[in-house]
N, CA, C, O and CB atoms as a CASP TS submission, in Angstrom:
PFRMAT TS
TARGET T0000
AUTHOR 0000-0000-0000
METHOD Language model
MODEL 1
PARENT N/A
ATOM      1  N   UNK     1      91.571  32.427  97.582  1.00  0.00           N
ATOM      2  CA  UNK     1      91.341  32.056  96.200  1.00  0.00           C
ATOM      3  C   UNK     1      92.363  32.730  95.297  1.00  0.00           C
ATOM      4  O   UNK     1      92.618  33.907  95.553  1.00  0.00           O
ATOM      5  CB  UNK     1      89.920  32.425  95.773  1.00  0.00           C
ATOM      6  N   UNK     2      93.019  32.112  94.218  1.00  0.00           N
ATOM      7  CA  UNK     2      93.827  32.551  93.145  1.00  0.00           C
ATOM      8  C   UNK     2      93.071  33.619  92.358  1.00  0.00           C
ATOM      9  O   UNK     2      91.843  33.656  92.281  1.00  0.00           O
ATOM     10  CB  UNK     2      94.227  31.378  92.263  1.00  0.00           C
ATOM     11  N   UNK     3      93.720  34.293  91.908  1.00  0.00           N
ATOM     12  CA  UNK     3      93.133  35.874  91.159  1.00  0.00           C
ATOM     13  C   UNK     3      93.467  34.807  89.078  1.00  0.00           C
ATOM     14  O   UNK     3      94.300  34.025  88.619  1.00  0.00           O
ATOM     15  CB  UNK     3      95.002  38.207  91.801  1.00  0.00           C
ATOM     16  N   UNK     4      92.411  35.400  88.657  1.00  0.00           N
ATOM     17  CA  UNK     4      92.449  35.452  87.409  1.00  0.00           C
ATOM     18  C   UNK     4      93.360  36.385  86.458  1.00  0.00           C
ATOM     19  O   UNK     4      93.402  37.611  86.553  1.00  0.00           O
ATOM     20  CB  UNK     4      91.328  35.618  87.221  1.00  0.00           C
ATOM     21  N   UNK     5      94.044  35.653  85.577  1.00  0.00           N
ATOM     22  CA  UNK     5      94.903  36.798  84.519  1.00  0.00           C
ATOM     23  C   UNK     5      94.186  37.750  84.354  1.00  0.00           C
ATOM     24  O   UNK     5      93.012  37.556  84.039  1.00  0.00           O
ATOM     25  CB  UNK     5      95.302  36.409  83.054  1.00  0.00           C
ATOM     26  N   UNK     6      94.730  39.156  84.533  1.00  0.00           N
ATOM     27  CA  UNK     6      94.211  40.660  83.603  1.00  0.00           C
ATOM     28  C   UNK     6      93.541  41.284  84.638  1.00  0.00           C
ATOM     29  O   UNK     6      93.432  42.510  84.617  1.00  0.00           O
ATOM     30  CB  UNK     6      93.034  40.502  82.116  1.00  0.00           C
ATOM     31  N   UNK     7      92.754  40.177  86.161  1.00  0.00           N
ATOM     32  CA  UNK     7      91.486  41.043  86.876  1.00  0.00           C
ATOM     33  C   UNK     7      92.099  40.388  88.179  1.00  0.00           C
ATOM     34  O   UNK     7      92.871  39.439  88.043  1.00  0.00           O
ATOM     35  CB  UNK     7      89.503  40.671  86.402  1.00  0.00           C
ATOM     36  N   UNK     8      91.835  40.781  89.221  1.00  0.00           N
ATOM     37  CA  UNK     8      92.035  40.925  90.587  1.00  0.00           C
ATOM     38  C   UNK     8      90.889  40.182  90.959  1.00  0.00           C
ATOM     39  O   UNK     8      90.837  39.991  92.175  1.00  0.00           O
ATOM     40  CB  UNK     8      92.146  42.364  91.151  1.00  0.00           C
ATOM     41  N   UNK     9      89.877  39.662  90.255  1.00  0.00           N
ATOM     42  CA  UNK     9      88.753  38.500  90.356  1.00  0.00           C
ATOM     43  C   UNK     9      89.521  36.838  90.633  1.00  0.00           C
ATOM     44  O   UNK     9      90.598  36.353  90.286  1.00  0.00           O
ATOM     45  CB  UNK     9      87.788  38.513  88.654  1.00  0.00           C
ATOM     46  N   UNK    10      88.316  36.308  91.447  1.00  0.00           N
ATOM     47  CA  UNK    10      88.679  35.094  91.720  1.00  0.00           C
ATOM     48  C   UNK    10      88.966  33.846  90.967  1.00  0.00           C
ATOM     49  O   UNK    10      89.490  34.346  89.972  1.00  0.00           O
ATOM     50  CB  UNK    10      87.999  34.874  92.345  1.00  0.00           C
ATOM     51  N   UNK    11      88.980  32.739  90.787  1.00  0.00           N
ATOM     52  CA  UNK    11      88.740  32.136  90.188  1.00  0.00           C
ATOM     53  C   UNK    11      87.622  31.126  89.508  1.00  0.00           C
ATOM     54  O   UNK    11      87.265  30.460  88.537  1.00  0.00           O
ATOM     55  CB  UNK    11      89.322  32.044  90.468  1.00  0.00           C
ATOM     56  N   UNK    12      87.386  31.573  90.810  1.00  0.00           N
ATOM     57  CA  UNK    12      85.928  30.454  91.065  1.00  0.00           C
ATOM     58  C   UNK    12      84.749  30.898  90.284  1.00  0.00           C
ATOM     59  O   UNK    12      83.762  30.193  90.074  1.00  0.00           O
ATOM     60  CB  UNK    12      85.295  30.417  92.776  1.00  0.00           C
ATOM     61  N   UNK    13      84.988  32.620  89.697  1.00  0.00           N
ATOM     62  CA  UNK    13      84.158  33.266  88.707  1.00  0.00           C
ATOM     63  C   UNK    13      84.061  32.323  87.279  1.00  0.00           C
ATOM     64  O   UNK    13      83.139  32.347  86.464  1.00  0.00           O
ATOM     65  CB  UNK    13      84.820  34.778  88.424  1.00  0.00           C
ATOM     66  N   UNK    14      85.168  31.576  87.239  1.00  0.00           N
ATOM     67  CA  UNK    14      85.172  30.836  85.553  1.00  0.00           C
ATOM     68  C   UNK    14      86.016  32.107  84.820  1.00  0.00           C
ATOM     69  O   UNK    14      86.135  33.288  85.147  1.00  0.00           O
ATOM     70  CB  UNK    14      83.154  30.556  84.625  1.00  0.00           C
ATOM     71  N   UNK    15      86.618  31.220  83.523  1.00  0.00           N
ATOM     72  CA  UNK    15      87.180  31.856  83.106  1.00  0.00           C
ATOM     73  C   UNK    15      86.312  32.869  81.830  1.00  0.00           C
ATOM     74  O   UNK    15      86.235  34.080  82.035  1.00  0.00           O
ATOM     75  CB  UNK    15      88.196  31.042  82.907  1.00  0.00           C
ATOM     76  N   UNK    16      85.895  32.464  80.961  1.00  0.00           N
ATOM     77  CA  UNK    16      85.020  33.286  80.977  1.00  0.00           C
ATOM     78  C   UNK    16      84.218  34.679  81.136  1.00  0.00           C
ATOM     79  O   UNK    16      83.998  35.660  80.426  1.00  0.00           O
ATOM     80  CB  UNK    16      84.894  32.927  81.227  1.00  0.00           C
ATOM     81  N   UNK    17      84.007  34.396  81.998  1.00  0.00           N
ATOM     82  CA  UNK    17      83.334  35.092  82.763  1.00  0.00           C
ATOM     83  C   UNK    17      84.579  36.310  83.358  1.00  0.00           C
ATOM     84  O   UNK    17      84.319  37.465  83.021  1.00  0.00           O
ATOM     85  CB  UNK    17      82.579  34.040  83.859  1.00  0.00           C
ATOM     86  N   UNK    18      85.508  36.172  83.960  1.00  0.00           N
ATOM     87  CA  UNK    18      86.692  36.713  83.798  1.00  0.00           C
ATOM     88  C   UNK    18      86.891  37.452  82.869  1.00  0.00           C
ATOM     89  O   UNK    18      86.821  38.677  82.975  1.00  0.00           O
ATOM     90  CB  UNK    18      87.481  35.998  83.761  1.00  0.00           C
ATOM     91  N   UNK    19      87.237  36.697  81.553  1.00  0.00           N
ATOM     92  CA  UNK    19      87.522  37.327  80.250  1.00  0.00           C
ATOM     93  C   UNK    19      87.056  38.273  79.823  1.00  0.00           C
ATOM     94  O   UNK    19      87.619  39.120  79.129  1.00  0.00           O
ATOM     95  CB  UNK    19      87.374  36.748  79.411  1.00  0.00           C
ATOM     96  N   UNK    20      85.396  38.243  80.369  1.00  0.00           N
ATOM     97  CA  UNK    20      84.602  38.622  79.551  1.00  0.00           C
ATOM     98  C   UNK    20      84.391  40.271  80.237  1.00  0.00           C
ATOM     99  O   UNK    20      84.370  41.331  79.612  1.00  0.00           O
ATOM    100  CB  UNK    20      83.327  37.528  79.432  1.00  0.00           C
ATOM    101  N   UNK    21      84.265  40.074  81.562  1.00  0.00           N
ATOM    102  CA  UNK    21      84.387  41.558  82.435  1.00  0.00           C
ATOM    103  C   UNK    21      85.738  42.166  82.130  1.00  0.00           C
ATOM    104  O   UNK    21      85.791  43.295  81.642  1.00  0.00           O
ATOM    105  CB  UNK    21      84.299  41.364  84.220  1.00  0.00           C
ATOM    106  N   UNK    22      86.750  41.524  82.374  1.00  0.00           N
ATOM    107  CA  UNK    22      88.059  42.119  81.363  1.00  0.00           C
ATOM    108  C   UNK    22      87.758  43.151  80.139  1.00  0.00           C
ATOM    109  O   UNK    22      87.916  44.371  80.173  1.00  0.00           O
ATOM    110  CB  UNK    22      88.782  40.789  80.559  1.00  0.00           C
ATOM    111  N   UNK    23      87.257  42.322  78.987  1.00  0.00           N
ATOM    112  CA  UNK    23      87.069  42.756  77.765  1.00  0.00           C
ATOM    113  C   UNK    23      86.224  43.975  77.932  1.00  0.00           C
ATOM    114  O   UNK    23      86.285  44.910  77.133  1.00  0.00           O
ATOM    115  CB  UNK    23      86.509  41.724  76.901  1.00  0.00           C
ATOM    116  N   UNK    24      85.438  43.965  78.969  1.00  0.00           N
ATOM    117  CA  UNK    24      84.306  45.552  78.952  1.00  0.00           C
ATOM    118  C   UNK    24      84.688  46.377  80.185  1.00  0.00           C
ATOM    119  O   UNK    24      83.987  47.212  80.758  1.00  0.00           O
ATOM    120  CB  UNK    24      82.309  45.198  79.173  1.00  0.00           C
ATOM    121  N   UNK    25      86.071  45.942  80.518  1.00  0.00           N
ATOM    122  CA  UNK    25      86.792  47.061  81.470  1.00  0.00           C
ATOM    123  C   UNK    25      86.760  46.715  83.063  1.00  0.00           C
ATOM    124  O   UNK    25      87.438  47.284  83.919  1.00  0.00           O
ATOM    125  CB  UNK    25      85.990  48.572  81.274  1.00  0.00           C
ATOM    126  N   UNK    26      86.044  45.909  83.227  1.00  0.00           N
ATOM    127  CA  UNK    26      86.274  46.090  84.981  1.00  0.00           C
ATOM    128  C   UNK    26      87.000  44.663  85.284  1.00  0.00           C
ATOM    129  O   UNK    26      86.713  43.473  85.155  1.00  0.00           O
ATOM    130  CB  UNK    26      84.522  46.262  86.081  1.00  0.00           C
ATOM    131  N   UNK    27      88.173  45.488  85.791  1.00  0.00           N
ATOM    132  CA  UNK    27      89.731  44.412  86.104  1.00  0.00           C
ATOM    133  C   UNK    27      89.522  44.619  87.759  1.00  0.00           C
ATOM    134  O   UNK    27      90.466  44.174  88.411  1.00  0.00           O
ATOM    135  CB  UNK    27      91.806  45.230  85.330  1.00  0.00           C
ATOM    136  N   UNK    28      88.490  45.193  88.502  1.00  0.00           N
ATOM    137  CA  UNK    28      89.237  45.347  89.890  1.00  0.00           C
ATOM    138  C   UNK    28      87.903  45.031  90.435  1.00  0.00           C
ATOM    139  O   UNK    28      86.897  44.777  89.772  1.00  0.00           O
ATOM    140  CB  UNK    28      90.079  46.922  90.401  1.00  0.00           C
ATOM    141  N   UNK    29      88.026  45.083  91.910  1.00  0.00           N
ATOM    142  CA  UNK    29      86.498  45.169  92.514  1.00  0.00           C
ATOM    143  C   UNK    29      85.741  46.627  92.728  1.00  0.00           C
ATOM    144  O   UNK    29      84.554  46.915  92.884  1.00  0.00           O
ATOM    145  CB  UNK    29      86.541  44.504  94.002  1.00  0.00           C
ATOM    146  N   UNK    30      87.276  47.635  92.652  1.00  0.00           N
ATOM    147  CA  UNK    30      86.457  49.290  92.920  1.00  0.00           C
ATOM    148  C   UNK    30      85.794  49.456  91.358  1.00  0.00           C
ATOM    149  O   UNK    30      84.856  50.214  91.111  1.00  0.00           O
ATOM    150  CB  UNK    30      87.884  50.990  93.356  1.00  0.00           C
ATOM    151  N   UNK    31      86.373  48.718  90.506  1.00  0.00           N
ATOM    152  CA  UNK    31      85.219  49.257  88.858  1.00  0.00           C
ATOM    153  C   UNK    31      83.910  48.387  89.105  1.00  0.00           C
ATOM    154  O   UNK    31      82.843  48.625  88.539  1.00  0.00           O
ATOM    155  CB  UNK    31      86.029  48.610  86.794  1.00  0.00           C
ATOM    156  N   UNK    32      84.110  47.354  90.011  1.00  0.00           N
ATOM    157  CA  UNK    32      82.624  46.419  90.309  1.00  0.00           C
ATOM    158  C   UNK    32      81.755  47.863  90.855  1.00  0.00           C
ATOM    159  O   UNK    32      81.018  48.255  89.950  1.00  0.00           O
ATOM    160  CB  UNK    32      82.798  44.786  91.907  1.00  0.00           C
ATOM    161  N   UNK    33      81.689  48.548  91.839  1.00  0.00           N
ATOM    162  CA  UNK    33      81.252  49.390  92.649  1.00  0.00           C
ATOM    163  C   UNK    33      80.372  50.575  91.864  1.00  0.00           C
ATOM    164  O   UNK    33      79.512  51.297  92.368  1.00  0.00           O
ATOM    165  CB  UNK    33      82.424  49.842  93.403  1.00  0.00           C
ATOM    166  N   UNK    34      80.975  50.557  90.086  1.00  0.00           N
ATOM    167  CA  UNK    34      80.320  51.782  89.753  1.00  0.00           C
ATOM    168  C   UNK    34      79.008  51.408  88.290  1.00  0.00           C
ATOM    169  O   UNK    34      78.506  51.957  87.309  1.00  0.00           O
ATOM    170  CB  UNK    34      81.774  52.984  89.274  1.00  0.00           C
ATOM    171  N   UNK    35      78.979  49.941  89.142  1.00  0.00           N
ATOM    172  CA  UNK    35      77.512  49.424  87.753  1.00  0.00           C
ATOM    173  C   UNK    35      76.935  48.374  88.724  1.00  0.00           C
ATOM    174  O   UNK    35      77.266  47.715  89.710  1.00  0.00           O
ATOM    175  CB  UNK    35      78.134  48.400  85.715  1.00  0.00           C
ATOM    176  N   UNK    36      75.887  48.583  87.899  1.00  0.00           N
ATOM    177  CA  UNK    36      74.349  47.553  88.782  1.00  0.00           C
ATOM    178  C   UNK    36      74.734  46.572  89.120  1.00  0.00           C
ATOM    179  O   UNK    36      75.937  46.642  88.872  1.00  0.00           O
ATOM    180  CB  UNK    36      72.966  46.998  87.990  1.00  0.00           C
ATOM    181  N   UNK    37      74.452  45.217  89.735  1.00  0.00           N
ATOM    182  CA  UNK    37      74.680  43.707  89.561  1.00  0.00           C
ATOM    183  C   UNK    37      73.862  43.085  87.871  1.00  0.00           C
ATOM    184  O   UNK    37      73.981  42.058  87.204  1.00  0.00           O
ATOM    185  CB  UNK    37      73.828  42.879  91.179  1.00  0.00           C
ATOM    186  N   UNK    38      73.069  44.327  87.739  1.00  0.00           N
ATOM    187  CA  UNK    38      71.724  43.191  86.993  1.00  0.00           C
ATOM    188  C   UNK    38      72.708  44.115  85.354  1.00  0.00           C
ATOM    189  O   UNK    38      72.398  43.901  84.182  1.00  0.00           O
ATOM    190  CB  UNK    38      68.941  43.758  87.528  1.00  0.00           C
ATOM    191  N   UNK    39      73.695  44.950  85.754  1.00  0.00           N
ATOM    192  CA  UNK    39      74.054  45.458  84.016  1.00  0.00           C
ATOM    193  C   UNK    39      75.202  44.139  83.413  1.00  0.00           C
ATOM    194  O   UNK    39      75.275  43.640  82.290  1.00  0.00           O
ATOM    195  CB  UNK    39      75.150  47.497  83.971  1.00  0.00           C
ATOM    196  N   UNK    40      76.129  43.814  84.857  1.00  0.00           N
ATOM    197  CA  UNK    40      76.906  42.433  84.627  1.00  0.00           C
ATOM    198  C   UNK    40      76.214  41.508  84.304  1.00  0.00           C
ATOM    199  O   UNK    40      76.786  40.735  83.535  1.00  0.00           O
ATOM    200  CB  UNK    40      77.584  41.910  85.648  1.00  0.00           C
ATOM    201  N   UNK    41      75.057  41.211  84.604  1.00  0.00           N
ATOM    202  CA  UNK    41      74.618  39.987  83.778  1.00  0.00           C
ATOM    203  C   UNK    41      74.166  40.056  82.616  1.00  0.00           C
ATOM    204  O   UNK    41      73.797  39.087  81.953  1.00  0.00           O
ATOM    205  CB  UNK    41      73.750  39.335  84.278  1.00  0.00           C
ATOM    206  N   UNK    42      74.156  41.134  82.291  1.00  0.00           N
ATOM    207  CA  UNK    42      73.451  41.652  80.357  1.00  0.00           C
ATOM    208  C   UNK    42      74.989  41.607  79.955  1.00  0.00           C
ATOM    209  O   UNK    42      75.012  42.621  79.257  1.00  0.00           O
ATOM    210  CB  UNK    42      72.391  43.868  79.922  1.00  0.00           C
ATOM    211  N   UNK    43      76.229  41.139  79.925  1.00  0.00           N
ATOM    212  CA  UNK    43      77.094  40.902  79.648  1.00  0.00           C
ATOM    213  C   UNK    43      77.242  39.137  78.940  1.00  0.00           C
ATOM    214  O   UNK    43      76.969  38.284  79.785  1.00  0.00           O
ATOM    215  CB  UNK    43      77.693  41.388  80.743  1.00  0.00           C
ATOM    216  N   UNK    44      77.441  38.850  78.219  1.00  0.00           N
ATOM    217  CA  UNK    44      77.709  37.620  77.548  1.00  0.00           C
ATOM    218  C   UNK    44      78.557  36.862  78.322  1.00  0.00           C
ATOM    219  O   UNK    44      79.571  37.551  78.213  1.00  0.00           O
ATOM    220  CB  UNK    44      78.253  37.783  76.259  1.00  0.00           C
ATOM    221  N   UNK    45      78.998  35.569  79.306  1.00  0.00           N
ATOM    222  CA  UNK    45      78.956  35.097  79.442  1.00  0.00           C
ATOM    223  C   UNK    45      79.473  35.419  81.408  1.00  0.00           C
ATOM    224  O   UNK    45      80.304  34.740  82.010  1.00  0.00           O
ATOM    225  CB  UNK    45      79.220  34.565  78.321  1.00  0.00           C
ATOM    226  N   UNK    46      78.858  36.344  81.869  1.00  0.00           N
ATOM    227  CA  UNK    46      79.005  36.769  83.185  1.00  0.00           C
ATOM    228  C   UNK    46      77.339  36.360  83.820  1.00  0.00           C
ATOM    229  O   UNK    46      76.265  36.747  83.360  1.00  0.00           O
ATOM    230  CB  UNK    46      79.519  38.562  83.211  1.00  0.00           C
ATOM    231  N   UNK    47      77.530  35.648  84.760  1.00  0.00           N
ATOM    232  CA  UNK    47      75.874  35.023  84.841  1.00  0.00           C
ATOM    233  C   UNK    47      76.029  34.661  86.853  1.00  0.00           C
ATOM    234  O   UNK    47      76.974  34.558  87.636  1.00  0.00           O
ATOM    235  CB  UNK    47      75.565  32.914  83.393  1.00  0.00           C
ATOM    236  N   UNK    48      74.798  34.592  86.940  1.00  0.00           N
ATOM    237  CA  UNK    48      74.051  34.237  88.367  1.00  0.00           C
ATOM    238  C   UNK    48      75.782  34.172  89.478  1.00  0.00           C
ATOM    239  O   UNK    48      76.257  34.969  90.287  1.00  0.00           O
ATOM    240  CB  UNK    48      72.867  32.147  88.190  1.00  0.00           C
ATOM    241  N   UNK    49      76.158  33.094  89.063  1.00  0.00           N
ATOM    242  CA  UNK    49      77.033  32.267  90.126  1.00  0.00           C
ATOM    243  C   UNK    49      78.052  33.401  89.920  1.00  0.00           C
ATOM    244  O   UNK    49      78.291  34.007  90.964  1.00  0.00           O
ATOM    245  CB  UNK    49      77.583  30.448  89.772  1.00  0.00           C
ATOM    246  N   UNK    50      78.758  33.870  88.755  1.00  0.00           N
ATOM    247  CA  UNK    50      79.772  35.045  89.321  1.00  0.00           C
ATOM    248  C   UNK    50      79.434  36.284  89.475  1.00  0.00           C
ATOM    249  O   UNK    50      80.346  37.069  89.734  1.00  0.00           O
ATOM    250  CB  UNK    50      80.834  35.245  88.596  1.00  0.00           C
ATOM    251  N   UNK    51      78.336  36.695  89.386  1.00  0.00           N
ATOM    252  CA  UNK    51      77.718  37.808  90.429  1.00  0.00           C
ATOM    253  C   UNK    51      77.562  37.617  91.611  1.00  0.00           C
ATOM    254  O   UNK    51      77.495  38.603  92.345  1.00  0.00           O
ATOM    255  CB  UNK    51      76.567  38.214  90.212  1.00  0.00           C
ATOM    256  N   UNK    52      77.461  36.346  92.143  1.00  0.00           N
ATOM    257  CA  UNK    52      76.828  36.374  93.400  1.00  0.00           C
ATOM    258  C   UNK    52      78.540  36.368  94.097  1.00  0.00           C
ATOM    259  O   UNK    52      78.933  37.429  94.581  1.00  0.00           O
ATOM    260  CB  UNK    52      75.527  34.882  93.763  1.00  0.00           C
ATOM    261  N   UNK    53      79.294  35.391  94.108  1.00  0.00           N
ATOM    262  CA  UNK    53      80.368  35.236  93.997  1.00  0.00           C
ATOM    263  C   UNK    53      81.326  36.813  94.478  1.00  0.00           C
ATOM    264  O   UNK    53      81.831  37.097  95.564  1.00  0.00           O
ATOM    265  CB  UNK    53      80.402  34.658  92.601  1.00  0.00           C
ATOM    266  N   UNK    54      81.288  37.747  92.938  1.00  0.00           N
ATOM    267  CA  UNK    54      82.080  39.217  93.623  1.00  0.00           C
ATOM    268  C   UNK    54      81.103  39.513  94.331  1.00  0.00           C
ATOM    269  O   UNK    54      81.552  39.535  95.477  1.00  0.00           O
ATOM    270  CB  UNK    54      82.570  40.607  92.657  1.00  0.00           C
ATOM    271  N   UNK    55      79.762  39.818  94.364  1.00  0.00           N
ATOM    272  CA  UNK    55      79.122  40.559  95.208  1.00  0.00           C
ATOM    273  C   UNK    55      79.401  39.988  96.961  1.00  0.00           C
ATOM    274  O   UNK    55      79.379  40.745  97.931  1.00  0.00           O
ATOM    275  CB  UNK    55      77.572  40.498  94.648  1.00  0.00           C
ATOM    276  N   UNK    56      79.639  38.563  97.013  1.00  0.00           N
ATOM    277  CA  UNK    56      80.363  38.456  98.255  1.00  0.00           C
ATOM    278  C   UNK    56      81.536  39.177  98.585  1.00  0.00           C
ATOM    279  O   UNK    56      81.664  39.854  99.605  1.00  0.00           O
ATOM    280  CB  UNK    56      80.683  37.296  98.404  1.00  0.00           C
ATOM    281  N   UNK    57      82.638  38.972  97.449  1.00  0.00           N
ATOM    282  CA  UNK    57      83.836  39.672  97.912  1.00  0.00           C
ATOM    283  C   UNK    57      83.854  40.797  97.596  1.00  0.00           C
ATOM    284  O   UNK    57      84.913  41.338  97.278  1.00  0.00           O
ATOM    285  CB  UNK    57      84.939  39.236  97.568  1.00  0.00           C
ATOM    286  N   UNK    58      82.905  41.322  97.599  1.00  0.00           N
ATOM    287  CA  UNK    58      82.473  43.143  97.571  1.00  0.00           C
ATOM    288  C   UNK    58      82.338  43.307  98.981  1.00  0.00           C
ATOM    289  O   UNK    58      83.031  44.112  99.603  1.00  0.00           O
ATOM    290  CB  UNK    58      80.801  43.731  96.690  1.00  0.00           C
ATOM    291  N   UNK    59      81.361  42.482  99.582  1.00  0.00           N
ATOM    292  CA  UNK    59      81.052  42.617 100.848  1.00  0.00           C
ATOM    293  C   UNK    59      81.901  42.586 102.028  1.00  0.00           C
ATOM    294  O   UNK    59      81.642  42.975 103.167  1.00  0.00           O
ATOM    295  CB  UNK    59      80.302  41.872 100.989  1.00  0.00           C
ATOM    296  N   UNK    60      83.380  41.844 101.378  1.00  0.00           N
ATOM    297  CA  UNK    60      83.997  41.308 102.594  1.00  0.00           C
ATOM    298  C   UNK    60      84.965  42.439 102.118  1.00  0.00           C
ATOM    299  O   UNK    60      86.128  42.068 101.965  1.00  0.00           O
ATOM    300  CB  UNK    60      84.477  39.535 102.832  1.00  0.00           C
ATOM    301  N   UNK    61      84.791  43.285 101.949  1.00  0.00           N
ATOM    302  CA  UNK    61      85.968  44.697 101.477  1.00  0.00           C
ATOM    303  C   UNK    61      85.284  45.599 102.032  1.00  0.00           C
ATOM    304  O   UNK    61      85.845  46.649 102.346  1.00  0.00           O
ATOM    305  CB  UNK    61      86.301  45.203  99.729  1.00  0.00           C
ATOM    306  N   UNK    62      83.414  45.335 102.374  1.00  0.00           N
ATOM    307  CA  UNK    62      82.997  46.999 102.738  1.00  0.00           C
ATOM    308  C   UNK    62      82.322  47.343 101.263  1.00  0.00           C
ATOM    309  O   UNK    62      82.039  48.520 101.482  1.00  0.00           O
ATOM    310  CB  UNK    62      84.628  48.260 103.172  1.00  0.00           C
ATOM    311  N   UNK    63      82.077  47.208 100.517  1.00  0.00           N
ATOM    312  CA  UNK    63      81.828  47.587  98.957  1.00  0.00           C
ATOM    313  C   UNK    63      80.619  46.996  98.509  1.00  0.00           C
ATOM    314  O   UNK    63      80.153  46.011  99.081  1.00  0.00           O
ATOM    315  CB  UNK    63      82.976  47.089  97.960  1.00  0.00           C
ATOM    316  N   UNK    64      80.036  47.565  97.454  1.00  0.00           N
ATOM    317  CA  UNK    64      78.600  47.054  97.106  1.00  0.00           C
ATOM    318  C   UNK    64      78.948  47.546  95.623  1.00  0.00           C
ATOM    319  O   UNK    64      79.660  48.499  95.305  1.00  0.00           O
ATOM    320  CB  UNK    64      77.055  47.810  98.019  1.00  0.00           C
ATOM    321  N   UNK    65      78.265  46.658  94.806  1.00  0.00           N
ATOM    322  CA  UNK    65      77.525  46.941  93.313  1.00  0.00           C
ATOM    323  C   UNK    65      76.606  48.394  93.556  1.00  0.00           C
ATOM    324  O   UNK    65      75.631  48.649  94.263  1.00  0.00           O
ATOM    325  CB  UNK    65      76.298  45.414  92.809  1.00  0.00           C
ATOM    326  N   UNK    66      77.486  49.248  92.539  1.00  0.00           N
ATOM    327  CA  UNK    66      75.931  50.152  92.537  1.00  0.00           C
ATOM    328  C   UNK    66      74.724  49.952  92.991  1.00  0.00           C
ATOM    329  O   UNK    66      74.571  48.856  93.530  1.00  0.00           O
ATOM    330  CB  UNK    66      75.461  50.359  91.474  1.00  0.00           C
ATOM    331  N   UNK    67      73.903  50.574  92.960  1.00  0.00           N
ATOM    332  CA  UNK    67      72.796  51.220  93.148  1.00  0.00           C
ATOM    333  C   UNK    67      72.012  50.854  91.773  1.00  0.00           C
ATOM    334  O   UNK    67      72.335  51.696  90.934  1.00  0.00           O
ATOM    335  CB  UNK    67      73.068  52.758  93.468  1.00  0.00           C
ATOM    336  N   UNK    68      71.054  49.859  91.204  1.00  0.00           N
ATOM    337  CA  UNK    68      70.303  49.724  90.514  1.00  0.00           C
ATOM    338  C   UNK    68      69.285  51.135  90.303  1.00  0.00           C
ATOM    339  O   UNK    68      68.358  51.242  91.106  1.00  0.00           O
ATOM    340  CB  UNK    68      69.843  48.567  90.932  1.00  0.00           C
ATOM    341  N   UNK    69      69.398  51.900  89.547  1.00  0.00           N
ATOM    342  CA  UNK    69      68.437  53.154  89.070  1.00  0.00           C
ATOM    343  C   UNK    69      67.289  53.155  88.378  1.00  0.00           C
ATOM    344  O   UNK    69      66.568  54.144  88.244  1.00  0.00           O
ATOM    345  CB  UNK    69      69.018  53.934  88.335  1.00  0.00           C
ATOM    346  N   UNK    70      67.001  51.630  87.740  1.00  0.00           N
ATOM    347  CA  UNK    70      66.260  51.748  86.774  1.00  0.00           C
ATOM    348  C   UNK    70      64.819  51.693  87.708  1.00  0.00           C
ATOM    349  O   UNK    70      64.662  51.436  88.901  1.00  0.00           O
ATOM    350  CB  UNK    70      66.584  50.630  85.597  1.00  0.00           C
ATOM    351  N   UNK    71      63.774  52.075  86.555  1.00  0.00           N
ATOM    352  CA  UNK    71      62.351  52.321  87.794  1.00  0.00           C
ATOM    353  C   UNK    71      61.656  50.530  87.319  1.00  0.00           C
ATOM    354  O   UNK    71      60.638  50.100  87.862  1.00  0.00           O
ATOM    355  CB  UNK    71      60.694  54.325  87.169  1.00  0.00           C
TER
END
């Protein structure tokens, strides 16, 4: 898959959605690694399909989304 301007993310995330993790700092998959899955989706226009999406290509690196903390 082609990488998106600014992030090392796919394309298939939408652009968007891209933009939008850009704009609040995480350009790579190791900044994916240090927040929840569920804090990316409290993000404005980052939703279901491109979480699920990096959280695959988290997986295929060895890598995971944080650790959800909340009780």
């Amino acid at each position: 898959m082609s990488e998106q301007p600014g992030s090392e993310f796919p394309r298939a995330i939408g652009k968007v959605a891209n933009r939008e993790l850009v704009a609040n700092g995480y350009t790579t998959y190791d900044s994916l690694t240090k927040v929840p899955a569920k804090a990316l989706l409290q993000i404005h226009g980052v939703g279901p399909k491109a979480v699920r999406i990096l959280g695959e290509e988290l997986a295929a690196q060895g890598k995971a989304y944080a650790a959800d903390t909340a009780c």
